[in-house]
Backbone as XML, in Angstrom:
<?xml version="1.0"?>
<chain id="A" units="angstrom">
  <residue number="1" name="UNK">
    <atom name="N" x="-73.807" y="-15.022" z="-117.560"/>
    <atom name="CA" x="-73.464" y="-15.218" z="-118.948"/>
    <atom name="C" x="-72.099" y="-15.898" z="-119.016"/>
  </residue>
  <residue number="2" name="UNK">
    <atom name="N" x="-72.022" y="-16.998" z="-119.547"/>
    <atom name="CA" x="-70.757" y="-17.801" z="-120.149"/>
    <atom name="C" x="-70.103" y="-17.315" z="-121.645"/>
  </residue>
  <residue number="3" name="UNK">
    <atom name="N" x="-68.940" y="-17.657" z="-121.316"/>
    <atom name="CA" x="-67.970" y="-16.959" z="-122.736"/>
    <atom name="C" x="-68.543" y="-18.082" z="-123.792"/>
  </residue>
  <residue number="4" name="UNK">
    <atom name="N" x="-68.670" y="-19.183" z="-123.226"/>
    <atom name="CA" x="-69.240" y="-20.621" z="-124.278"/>
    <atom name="C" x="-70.504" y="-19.975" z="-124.957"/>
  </residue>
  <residue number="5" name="UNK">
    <atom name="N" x="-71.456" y="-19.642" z="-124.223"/>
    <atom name="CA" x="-72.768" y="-19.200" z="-124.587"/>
    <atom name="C" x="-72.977" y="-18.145" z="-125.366"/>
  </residue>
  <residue number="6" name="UNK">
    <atom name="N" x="-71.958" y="-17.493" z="-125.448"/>
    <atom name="CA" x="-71.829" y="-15.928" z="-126.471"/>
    <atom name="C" x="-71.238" y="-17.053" z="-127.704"/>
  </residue>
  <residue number="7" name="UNK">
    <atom name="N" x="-70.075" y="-18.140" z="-127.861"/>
    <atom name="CA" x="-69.606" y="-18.335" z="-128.830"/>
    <atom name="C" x="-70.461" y="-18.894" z="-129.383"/>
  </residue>
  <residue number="8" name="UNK">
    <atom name="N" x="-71.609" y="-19.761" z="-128.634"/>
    <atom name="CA" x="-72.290" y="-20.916" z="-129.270"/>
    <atom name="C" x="-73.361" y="-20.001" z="-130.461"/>
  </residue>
  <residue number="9" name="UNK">
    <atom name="N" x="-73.573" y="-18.998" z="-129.503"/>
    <atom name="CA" x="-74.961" y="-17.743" z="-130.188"/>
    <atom name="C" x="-74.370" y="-17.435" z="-131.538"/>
  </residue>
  <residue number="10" name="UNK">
    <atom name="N" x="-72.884" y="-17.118" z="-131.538"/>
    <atom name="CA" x="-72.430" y="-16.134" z="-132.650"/>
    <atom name="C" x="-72.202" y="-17.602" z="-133.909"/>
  </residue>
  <residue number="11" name="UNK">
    <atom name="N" x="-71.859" y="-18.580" z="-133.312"/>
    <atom name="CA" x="-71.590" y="-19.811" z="-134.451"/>
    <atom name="C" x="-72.874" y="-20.145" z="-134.947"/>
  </residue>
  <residue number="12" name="UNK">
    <atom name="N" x="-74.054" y="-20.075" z="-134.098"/>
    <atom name="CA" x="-75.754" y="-20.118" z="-134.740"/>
    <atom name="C" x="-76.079" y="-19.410" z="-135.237"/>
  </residue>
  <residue number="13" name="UNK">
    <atom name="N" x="-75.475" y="-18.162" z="-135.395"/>
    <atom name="CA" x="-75.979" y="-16.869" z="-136.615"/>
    <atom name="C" x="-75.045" y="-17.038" z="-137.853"/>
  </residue>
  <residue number="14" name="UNK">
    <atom name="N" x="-74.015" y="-17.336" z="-137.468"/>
    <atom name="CA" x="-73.120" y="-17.585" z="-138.346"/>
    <atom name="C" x="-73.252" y="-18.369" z="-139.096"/>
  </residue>
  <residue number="15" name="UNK">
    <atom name="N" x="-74.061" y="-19.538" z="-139.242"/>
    <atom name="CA" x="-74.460" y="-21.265" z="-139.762"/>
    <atom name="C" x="-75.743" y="-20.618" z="-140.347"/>
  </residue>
  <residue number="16" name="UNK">
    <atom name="N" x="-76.614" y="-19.852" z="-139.287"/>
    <atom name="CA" x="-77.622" y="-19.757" z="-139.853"/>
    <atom name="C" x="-78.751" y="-20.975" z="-139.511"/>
  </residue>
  <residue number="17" name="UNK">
    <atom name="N" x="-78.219" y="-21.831" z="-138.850"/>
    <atom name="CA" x="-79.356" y="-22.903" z="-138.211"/>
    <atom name="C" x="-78.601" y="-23.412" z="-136.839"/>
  </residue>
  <residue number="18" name="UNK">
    <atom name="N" x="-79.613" y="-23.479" z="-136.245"/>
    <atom name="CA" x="-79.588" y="-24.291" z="-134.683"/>
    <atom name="C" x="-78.723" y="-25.869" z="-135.185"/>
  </residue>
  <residue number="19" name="UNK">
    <atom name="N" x="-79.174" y="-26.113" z="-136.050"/>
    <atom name="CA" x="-78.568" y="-27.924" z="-136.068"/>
    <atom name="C" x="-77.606" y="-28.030" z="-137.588"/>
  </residue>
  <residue number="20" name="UNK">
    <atom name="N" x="-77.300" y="-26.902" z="-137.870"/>
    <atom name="CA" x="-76.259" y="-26.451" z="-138.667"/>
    <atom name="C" x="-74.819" y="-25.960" z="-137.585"/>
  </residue>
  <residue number="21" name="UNK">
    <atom name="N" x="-75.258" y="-25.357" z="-136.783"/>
    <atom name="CA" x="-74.259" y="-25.260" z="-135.315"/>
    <atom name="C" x="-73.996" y="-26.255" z="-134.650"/>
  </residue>
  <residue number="22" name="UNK">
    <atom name="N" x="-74.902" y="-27.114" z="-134.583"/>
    <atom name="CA" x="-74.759" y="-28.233" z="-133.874"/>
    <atom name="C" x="-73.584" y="-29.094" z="-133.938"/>
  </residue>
  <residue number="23" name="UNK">
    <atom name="N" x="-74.300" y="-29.843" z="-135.477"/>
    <atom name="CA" x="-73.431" y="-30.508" z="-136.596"/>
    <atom name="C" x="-71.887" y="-30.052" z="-136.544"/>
  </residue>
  <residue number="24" name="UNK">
    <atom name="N" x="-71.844" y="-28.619" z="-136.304"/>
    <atom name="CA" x="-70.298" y="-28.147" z="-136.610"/>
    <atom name="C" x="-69.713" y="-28.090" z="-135.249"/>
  </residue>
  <residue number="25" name="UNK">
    <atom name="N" x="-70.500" y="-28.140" z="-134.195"/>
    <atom name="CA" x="-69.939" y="-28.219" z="-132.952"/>
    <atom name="C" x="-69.824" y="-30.176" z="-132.020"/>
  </residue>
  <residue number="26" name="UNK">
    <atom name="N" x="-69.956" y="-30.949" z="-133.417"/>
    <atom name="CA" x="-70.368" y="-32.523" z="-132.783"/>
    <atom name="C" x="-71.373" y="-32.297" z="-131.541"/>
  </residue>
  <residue number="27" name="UNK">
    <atom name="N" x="-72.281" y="-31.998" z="-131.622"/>
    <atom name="CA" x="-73.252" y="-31.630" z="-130.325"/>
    <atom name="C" x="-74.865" y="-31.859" z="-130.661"/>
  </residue>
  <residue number="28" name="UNK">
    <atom name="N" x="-75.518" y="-32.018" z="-130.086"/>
    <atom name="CA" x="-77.069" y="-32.245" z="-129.996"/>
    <atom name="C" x="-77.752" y="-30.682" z="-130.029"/>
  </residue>
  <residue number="29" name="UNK">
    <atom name="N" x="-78.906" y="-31.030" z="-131.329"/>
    <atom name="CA" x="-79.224" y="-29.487" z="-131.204"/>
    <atom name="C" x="-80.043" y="-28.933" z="-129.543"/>
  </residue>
  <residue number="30" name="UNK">
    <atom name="N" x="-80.399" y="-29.954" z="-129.312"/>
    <atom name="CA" x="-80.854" y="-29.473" z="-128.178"/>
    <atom name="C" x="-80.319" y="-28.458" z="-127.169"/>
  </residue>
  <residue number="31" name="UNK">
    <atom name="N" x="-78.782" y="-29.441" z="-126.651"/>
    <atom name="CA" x="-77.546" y="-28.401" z="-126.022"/>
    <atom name="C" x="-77.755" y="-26.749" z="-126.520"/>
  </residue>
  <residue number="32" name="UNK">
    <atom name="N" x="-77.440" y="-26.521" z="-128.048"/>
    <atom name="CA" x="-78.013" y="-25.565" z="-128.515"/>
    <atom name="C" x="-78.451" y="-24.539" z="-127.978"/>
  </residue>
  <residue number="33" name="UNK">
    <atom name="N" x="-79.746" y="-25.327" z="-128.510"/>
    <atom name="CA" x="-81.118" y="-24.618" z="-127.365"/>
    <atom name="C" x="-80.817" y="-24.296" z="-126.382"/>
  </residue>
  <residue number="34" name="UNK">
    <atom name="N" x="-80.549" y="-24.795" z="-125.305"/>
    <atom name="CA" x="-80.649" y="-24.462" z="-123.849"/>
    <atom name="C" x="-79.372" y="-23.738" z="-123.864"/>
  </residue>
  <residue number="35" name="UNK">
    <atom name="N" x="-78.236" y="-23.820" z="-124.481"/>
    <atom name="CA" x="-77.329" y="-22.709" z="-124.045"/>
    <atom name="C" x="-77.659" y="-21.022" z="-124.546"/>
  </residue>
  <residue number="36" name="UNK">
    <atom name="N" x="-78.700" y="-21.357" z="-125.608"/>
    <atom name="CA" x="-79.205" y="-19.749" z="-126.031"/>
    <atom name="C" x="-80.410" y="-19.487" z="-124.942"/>
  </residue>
  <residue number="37" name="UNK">
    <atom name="N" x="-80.987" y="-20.248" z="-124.854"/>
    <atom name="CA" x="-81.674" y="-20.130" z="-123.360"/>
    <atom name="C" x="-81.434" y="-19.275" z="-122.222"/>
  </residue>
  <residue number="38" name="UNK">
    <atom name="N" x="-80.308" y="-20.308" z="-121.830"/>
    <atom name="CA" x="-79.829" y="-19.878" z="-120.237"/>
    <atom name="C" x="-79.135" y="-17.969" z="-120.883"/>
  </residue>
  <residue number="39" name="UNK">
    <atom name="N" x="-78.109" y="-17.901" z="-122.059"/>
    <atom name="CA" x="-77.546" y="-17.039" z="-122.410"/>
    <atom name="C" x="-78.776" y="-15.914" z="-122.053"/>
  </residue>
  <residue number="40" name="UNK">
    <atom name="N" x="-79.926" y="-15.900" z="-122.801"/>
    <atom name="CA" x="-81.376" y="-15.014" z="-122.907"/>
    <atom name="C" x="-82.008" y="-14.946" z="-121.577"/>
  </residue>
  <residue number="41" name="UNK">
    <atom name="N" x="-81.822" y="-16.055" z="-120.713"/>
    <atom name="CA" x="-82.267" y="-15.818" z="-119.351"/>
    <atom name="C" x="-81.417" y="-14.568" z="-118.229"/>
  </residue>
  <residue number="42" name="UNK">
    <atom name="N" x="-79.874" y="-15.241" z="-118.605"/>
    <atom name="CA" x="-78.958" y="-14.192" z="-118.084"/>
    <atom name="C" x="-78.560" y="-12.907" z="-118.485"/>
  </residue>
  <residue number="43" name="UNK">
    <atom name="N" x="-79.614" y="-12.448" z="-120.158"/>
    <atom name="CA" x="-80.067" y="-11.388" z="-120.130"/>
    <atom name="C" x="-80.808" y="-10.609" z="-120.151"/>
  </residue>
  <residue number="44" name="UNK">
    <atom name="N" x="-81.945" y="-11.463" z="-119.971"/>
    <atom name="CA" x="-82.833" y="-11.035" z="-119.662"/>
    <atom name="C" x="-84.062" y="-10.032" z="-121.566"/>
  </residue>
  <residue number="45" name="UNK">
    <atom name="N" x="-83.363" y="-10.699" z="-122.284"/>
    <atom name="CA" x="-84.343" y="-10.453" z="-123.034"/>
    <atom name="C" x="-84.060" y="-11.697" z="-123.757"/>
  </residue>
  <residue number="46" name="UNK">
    <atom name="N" x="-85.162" y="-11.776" z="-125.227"/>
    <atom name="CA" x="-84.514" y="-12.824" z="-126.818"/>
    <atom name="C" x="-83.541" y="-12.138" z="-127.468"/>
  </residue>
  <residue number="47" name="UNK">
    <atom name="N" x="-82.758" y="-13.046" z="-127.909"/>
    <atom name="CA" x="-82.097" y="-13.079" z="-129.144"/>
    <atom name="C" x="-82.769" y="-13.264" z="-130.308"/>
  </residue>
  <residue number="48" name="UNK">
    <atom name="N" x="-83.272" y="-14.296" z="-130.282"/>
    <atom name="CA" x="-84.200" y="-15.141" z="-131.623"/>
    <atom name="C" x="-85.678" y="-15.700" z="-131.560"/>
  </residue>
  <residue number="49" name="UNK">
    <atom name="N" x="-86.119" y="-15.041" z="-132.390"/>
    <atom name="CA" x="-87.225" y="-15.491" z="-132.475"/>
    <atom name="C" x="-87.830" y="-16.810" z="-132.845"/>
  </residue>
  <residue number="50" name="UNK">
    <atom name="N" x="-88.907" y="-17.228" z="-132.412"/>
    <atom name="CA" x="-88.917" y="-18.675" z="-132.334"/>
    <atom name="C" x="-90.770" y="-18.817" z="-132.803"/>
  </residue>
  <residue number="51" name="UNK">
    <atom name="N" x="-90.308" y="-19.736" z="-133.100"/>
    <atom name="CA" x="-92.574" y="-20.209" z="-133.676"/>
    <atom name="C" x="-92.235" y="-21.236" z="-134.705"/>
  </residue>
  <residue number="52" name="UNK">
    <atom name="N" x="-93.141" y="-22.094" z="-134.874"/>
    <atom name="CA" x="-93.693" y="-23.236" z="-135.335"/>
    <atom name="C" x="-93.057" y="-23.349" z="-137.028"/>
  </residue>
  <residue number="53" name="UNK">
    <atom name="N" x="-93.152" y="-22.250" z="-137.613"/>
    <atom name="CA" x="-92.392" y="-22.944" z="-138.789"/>
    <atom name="C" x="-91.318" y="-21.793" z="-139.068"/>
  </residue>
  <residue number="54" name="UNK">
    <atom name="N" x="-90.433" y="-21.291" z="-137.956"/>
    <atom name="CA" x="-89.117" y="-20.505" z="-138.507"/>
    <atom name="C" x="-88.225" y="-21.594" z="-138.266"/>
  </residue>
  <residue number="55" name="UNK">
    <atom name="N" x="-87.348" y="-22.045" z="-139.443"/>
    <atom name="CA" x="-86.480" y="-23.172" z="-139.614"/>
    <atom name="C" x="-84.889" y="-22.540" z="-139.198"/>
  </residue>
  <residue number="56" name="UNK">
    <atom name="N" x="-85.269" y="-21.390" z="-139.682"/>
    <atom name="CA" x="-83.584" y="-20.451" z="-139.922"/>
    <atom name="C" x="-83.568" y="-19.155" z="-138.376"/>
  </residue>
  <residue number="57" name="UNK">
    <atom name="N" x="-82.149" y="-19.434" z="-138.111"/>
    <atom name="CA" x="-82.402" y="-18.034" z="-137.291"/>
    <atom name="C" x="-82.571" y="-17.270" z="-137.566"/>
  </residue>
  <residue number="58" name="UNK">
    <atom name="N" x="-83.283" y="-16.292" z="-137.085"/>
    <atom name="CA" x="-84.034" y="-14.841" z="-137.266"/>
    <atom name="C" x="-84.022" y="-14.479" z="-135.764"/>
  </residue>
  <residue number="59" name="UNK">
    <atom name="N" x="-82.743" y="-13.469" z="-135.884"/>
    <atom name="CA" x="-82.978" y="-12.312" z="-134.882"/>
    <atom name="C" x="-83.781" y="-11.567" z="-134.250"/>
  </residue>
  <residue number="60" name="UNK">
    <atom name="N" x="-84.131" y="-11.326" z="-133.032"/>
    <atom name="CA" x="-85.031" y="-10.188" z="-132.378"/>
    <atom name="C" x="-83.998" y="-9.045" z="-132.613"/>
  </residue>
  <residue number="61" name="UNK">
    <atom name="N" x="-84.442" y="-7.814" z="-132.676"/>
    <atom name="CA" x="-83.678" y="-6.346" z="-132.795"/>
    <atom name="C" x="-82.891" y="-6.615" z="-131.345"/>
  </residue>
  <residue number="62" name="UNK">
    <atom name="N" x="-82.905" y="-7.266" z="-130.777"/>
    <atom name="CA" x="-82.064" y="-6.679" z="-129.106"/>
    <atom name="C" x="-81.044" y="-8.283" z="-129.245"/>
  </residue>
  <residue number="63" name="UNK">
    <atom name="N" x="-81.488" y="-9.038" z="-130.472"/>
    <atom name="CA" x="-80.429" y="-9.708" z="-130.794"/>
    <atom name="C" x="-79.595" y="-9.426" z="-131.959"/>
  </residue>
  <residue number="64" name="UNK">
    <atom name="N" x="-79.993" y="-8.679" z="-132.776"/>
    <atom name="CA" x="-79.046" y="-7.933" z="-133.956"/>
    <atom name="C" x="-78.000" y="-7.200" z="-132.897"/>
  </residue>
  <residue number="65" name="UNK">
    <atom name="N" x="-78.643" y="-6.448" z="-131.703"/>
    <atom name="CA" x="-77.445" y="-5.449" z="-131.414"/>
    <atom name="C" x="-76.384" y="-6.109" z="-130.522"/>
  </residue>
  <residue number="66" name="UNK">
    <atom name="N" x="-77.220" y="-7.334" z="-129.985"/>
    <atom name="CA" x="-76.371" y="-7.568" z="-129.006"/>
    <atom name="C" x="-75.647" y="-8.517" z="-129.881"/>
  </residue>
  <residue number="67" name="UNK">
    <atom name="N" x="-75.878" y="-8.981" z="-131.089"/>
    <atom name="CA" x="-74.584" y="-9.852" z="-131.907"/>
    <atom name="C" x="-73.879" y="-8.906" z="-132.686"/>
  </residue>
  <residue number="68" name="UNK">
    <atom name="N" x="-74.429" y="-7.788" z="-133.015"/>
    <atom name="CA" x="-73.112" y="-6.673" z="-132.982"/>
    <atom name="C" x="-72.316" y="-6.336" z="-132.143"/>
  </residue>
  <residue number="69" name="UNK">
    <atom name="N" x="-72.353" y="-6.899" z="-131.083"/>
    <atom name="CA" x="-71.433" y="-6.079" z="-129.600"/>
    <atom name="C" x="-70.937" y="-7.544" z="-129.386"/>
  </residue>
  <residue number="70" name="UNK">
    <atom name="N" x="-71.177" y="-8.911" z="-129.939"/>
    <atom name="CA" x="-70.592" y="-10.312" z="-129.348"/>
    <atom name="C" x="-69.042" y="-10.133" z="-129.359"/>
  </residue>
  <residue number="71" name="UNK">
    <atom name="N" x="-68.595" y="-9.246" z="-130.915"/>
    <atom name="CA" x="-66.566" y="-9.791" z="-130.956"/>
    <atom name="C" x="-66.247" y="-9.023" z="-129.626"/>
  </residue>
  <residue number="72" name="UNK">
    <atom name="N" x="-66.645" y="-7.599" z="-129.407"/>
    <atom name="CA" x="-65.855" y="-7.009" z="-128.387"/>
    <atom name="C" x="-66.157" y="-7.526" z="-126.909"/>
  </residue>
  <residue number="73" name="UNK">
    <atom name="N" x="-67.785" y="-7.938" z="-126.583"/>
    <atom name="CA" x="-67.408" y="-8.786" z="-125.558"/>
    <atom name="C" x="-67.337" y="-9.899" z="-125.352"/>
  </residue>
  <residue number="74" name="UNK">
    <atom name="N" x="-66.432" y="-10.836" z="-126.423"/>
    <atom name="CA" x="-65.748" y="-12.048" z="-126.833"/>
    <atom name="C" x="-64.468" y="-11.790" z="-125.931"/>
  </residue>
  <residue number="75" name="UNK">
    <atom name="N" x="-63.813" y="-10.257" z="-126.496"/>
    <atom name="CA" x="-62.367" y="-9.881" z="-126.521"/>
    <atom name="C" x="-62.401" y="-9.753" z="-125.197"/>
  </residue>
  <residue number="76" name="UNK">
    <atom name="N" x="-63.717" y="-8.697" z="-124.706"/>
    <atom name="CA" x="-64.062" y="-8.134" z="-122.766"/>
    <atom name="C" x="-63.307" y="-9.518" z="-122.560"/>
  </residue>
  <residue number="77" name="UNK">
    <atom name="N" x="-64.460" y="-10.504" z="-122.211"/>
    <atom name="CA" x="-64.405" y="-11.694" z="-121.766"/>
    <atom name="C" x="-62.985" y="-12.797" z="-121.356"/>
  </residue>
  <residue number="78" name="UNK">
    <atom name="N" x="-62.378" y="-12.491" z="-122.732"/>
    <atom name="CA" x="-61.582" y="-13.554" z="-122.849"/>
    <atom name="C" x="-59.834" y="-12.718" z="-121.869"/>
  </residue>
  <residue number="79" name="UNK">
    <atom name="N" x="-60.183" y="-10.934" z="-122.216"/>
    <atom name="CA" x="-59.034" y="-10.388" z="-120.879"/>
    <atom name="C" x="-59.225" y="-10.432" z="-119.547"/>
  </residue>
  <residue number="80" name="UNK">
    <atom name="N" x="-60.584" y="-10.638" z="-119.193"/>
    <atom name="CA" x="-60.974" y="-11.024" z="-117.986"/>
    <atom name="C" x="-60.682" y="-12.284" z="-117.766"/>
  </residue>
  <residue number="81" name="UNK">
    <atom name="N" x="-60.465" y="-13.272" z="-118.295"/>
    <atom name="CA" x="-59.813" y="-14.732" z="-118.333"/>
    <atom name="C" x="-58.304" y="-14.593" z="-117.895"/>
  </residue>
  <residue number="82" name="UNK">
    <atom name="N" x="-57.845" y="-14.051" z="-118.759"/>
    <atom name="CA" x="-56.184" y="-13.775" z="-118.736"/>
    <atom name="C" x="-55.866" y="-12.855" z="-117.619"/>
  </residue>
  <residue number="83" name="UNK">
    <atom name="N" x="-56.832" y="-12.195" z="-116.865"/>
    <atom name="CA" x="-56.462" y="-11.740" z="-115.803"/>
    <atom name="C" x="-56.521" y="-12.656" z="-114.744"/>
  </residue>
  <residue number="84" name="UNK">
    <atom name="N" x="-57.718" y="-13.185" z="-114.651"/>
    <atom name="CA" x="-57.622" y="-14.258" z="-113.698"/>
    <atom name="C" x="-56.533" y="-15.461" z="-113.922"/>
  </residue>
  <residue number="85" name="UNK">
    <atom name="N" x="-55.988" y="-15.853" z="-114.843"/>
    <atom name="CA" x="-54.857" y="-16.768" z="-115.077"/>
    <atom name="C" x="-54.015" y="-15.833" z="-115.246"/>
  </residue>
  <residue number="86" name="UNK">
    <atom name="N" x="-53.849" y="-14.783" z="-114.905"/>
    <atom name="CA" x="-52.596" y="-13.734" z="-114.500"/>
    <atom name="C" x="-51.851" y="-13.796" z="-115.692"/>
  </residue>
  <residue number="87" name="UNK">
    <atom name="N" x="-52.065" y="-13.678" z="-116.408"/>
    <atom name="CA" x="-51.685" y="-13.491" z="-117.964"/>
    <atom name="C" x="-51.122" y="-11.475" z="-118.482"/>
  </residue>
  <residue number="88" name="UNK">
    <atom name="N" x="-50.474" y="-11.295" z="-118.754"/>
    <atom name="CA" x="-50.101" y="-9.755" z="-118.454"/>
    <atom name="C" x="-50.279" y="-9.393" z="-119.961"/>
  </residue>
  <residue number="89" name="UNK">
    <atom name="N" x="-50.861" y="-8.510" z="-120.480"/>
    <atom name="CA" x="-50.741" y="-8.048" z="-121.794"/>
    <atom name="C" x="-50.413" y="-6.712" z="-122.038"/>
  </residue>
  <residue number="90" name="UNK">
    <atom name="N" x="-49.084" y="-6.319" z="-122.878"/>
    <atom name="CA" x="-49.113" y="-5.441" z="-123.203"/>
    <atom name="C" x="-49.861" y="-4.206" z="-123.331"/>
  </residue>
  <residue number="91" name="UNK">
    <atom name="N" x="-49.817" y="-3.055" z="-123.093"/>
    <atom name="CA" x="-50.960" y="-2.019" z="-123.256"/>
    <atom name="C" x="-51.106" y="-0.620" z="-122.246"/>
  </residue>
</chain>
């Protein structure tokens, strides 16, 4: 799992469309796609449900919870960064 791939997920729920994220990220919806992909591969379940005429994202339940848990392991993520660039934080 990439810290990119959690942000890209939470800016596509947030927009509310795959090429509404896109658009706001100058990017191809495709990219998109495949970064919620690989994200769902490396966890091994969906986020979003997908079929022939859902235009809008719509969550799977194991993607409601896990985009309830995205800010804190945004925050995980990004102190595990600052540790590796030896970054010291208060605490």
């Amino acid at each position: 799992m990439k810290k990119s791939e959690v942000e890209i997920f939470m800016l596509m729920v947030q927009m509310g469309d795959i090429h509404q994220a896109a658009q706001r990220l100058a990017t191809d919806p495709l990219l998109i796609t495949a970064s919620i992909c690989a994200l769902e591969n490396s966890l091994g379940f969906n986020l979003i449900k997908r079929g022939r005429n859902i235009r809008k994202v719509i969550l799977t339940e194991k993607g409601l919870v896990f985009y309830q848990l995205a800010p804190e392991l945004m925050r995980l993520l990004n102190a595990i960064a600052d540790i590796r660039l030896g970054i010291k934080k208060p605490g």
